[in-house]
Each structure stands twice: as structure tokens, then as C-alpha cells.
C-alpha positions as MATLAB code, in Angstrom:
seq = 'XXXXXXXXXXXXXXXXXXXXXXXXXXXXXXXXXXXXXXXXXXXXXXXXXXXXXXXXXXXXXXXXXXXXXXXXXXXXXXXXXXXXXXXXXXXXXXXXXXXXXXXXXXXXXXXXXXXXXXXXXXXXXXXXXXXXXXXXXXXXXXXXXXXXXXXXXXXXXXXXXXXXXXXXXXXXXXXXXXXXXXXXXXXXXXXXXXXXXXXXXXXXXXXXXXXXXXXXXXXXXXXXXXXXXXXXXXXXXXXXXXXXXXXXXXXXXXXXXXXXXXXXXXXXXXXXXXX';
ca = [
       0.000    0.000    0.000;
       2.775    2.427    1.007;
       4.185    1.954   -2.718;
       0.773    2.525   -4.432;
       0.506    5.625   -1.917;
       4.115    7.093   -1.692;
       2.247   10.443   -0.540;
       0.080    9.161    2.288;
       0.401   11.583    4.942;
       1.574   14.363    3.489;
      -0.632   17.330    2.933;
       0.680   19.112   -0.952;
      -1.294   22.781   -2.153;
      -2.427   22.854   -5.728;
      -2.181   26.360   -7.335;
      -3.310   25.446  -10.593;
      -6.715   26.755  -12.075;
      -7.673   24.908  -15.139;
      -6.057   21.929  -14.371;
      -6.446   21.871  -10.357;
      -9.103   19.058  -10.620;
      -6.448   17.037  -12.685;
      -3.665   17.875  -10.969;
      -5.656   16.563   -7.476;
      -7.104   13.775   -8.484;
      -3.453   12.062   -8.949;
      -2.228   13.416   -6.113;
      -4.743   12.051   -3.948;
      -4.307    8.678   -6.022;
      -1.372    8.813   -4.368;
      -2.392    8.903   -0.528;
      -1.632   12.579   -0.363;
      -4.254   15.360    0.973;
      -4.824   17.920   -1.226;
      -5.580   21.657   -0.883;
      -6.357   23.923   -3.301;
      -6.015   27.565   -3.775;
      -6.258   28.892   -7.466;
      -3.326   31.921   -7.325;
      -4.742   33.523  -10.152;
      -7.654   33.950  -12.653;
      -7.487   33.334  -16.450;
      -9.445   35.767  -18.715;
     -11.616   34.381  -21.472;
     -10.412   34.787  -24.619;
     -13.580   36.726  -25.648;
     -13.335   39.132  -23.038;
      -9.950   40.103  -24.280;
      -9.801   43.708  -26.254;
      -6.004   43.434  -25.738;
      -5.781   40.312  -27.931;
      -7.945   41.920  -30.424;
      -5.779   44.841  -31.027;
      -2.417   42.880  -30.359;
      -4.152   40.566  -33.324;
      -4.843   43.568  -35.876;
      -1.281   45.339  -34.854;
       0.065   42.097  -36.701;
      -2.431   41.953  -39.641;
      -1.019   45.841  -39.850;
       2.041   44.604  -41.707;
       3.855   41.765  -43.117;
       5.317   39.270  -41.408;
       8.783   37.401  -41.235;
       8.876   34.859  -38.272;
       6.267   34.018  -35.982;
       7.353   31.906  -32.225;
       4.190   29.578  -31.059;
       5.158   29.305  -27.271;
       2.877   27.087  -25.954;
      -0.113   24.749  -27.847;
      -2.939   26.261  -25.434;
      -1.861   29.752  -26.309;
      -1.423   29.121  -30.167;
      -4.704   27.604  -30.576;
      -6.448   29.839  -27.954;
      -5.200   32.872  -30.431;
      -6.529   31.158  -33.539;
      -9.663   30.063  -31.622;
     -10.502   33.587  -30.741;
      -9.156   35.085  -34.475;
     -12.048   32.731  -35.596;
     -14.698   33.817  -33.345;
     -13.851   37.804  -33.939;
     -13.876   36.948  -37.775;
     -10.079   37.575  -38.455;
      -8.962   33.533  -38.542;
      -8.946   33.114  -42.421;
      -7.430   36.345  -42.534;
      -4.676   35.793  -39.828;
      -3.748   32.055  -41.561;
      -3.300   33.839  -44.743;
      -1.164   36.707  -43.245;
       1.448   34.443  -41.689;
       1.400   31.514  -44.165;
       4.389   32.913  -45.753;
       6.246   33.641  -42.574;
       8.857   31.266  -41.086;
       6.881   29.796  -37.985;
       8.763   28.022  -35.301;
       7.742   26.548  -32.043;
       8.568   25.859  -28.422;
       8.264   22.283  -28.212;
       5.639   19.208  -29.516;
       1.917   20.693  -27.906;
       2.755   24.273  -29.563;
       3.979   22.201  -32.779;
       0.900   20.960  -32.854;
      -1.345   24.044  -32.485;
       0.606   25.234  -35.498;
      -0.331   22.284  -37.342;
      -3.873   22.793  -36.350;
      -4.054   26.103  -37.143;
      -3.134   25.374  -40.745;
       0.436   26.456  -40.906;
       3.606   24.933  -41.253;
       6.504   24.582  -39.100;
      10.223   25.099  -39.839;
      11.753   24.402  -36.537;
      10.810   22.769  -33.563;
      13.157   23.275  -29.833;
      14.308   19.136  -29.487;
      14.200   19.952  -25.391;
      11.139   22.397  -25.776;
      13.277   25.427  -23.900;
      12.587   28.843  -24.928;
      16.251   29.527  -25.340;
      16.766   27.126  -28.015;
      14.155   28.533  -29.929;
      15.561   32.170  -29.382;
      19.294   31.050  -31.026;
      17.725   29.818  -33.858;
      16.430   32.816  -34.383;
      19.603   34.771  -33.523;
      21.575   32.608  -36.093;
      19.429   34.529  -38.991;
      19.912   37.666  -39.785;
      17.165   39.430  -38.012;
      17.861   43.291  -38.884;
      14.363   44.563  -40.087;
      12.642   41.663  -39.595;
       8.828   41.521  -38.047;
       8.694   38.787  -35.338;
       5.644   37.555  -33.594;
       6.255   36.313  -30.622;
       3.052   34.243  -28.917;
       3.241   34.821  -25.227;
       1.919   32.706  -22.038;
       2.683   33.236  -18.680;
       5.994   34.537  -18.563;
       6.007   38.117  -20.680;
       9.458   37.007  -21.950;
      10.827   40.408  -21.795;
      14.840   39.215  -22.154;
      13.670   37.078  -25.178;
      11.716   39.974  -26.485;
      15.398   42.344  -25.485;
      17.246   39.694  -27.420;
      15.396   40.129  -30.932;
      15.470   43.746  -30.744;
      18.865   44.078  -29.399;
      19.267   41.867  -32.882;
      17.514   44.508  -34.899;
      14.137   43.276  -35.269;
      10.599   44.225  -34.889;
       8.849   42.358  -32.135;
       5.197   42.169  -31.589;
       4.097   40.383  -28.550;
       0.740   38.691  -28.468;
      -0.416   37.725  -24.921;
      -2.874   35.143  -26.061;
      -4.357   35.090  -22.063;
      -3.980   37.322  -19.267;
      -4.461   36.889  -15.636;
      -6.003   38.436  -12.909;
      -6.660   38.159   -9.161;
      -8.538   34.979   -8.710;
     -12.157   35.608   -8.120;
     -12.471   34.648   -4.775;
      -9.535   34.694   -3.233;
     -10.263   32.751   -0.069;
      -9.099   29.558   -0.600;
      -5.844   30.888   -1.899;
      -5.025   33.146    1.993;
      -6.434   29.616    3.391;
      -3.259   27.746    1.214;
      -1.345   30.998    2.290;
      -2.234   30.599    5.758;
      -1.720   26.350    6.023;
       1.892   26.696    4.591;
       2.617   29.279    6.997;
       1.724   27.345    9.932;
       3.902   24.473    8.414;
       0.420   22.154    7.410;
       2.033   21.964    3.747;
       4.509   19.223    2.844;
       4.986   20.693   -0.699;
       3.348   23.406   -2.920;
       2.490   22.891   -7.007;
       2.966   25.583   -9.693;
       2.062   24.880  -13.086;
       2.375   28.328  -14.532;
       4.648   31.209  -13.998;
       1.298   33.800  -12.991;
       0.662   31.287  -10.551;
       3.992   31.657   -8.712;
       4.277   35.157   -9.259;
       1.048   35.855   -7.312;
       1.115   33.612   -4.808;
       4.171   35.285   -3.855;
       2.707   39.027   -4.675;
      -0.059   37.941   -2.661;
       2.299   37.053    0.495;
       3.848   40.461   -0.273;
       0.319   42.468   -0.547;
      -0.836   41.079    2.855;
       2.158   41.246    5.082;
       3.179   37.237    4.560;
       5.952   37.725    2.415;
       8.853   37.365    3.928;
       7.699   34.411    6.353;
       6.407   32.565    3.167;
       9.764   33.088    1.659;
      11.744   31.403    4.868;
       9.112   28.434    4.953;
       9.444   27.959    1.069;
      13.252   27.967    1.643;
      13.648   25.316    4.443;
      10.453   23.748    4.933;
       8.443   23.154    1.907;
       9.295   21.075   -1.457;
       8.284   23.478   -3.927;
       7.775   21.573   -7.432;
       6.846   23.309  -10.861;
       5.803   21.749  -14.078;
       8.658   23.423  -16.153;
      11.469   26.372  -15.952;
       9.152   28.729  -17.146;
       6.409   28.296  -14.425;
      10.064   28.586  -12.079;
      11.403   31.334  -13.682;
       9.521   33.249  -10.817;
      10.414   31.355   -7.563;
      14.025   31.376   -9.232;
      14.257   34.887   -9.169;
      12.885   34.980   -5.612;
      16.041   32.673   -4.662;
      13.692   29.965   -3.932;
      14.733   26.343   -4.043;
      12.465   23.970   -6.583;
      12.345   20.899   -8.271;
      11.318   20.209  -11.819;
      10.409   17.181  -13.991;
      12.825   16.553  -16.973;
       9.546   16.685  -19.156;
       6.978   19.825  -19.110;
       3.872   17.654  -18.615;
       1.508   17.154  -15.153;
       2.086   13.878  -14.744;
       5.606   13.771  -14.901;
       5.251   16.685  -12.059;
       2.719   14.782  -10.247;
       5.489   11.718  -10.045;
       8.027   14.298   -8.932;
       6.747   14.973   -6.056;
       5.728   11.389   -5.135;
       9.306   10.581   -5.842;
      11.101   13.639   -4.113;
       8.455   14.429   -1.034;
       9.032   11.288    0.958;
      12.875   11.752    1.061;
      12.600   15.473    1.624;
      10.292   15.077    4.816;
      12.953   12.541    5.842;
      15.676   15.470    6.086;
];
């Protein structure tokens, strides 16, 4: 039994939004107790002005390269082009532009969306796609660079520091969550050391769980539990890039996917309560 339920007794917060039902469901597979606290919002697509004008600033002129980030994000863009009445229009604008992406699930969305890909990142890191690019001569060039989570502004620095024209689309943006009770309750249990380890799957998640801390006076006690006392686990270096910066220790799976960080922290929690 204690093999089928390596987490059995240990109590791991789930930050996630969309996939917090997922995300629970094999943790508690696993013996653990799970508590959830969404530590942000995601803003529908049709809601979205800003994608709407970030959309026609790139039907404004023509375009060289295009950078699909993530498959959500890709097809989420597409998906709302359609719905506005821009998609056709948007497929043909880019069709002749060299279109790389950030791994297999954003390889995908461009594959979906009708276009063709020259060049996918083998270990699906954001800095392999961005030398690619920088091994082209990029001096006047329109990029397009699909954003999620992370605003990528030293990517973004990069191209233009390279001579080209980058237009950001932020394909969703995020917000408070809407009630944010359960996420000063997760706040609150990891303070008072009732957290074994904490999941991020996105890097809005782990920047405002920590802004929260900040905004209501936890900060820097969150910060000293993270450090010593809680096995903080994220699905990928992006959704890190965050907790990194904060000089926070972490763990991540050697593939971007849930269940891989699911098995993580079945794997690492057990030894790392043991300490």
C-alpha cells in the first residue's frame, strides 16, 4: 500500500486553475491530501480587447517569423481570431512567414491552425528557440512572438537588441482569482507548516502567490518556509522562472507535462520530509 501511496500523509497545495481538478485527483491517487487555492484567474479569450488589437497590430504589416510558445496559447489565439472573424485572414497573413515553435503541444497548435513549421526546440526550452532565431539575420525583420505566462521580456530584449521588430501577443492574461479565499487559506496552512509541498504549473501562478504574500504582510515568512520547509515543485522552468528569481529552491520534472510533475513529487516528497 505504502508503494501505491508514496504520498500518504503528506498534505501538498495545488495552485493550478484549469487543471487543479487534474492535478488533485493524482495526487490524492497517491495517498496525499490535497488543498487547493487557485493563485490567479485566467481571462476568457472573448473578453480580451487586448488580444484583439495585439491581433490587428500584426495583420497591420507583413510578417517574417512568428514563435508559437505554448499549444494552449497558439490555438487559444486562432480560436478567438475565428470567433472575432479575423482567422482566415490571420492564416493567410502568416502563411508565408517562417513559424517556429517551443516544443511538440505548440507544434501541434501550429499544425492545427493550418500552418507549417520550420523548426521545432528538441528539449522544448525557450532559449533554443531564441538562437535559432539569432543565427538569422534578423535586422528589419517583423517577429511575432506568442506569449503565455511569462512576458518574456529578455527574449523579447534579445530580438530587438538583434535589430528586429517584435510584436508580442499575450494570447491570455491573468487576474486576481475571483475569490480569493481559498488561496489566503493555502497561504495561511503553509505558513503554519500544514504543507509538505506546494504545485505551480504556470509562472502567474507563482508570481502571485508570492505578490499575494507580499500584498498582505506574509511575504517574507512565506519566503523562509518555502526555503527550508516546503518542497516546492513546478511543471517546467518557465512556471520557475519566478520562484528562481525569488532565490527559492524547486524541483522540476525533466519533461513539461503534469504527470511527470505529479510523479516528482511522489518521488522527491518522501525523502525530503525525511531530512
Amino acid at each position: 500500500m505504502e508503494e501505491d501511496q508514496p504520498l500518504r500523509g503528506f498534505t501538498v497545495g495545488v495552485t493550478a486553475e484549469r487543471k487543479a481538478e487534474e492535478i488533485g485527483a493524482l495526487l490524492a491517487r497517491r495517498g496525499a491530501r490535497v488543498v487547493f487555492g487557485a493563485a490567479m484567474h485566467t481571462v476568457p479569450l472573448p473578453e480580451d480587447g487586448e488580444l484583439a488589437a495585439a491581433t490587428q497590430e500584426v495583420l497591420a504589416a507583413p510578417v517574417d517569423h512568428v514563435v508559437a510558445i505554448t499549444g494552449v496559447g497558439f490555438r487559444g489565439w486562432f480560436e478567438a481570431a475565428d470567433q472575432t472573424g479575423v482567422g482566415e485572414r490571420l492564416r493567410e497573413h502568416l502563411r508565408s512567414a517562417e513559424v517556429v515553435a517551443r516544443g511538440a503541444k505548440a507544434r501541434g497548435a501550429v499544425r492545427g491552425a493550418g500552418l507549417v513549421e520550420s523548426f521545432t526546440s528538441p528539449s522544448e526550452e525557450s532559449a533554443e528557440v531564441l538562437a535559432h532565431l539569432l543565427e538569422q539575420d534578423l535586422a528589419g525583420k517583423r517577429v511575432v512572438l506568442q506569449v503565455h505566462g511569462d512576458p518574456m521580456l529578455a527574449f523579447r530584449g534579445a530580438l530587438r537588441d538583434a535589430g528586429a521588430e517584435v510584436v508580442p501577443v499575450t494570447v491570455y492574461r491573468w487576474t486576481d482569482p475571483v475569490d480569493l479565499g481559498p488561496l489566503d487559506e493555502l497561504l495561511d496552512a503553509t505558513l503554519r507548516g500544514e504543507v509538505d509541498a506546494l504545485t505551480f504549473t504556470s509562472a502567474p501562478a507563482a508570481t502571485n502567490f508570492l505578490a499575494r504574500a507580499d500584498r498582505t504582510g506574509r511575504g517574507e515568512r512565506l519566503r523562509e518556509v518555502l526555503r527550508d520547509d516546503v518542497l516546492v515543485a513546478c511543471v517546467g522552468p518557465v512556471t520557475a522562472a519566478p520562484l528562481a528569481a525569488a532565490g527559492l529552491p524547486h524541483v522540476t520534472p525533466e519533461r513539461s507535462r503534469t504527470a511527470n510533475l505529479v510523479r516528482l513529487v511522489a518521488d522527491e516528497l518522501p525523502a525530503f520530509a525525511a531530512r
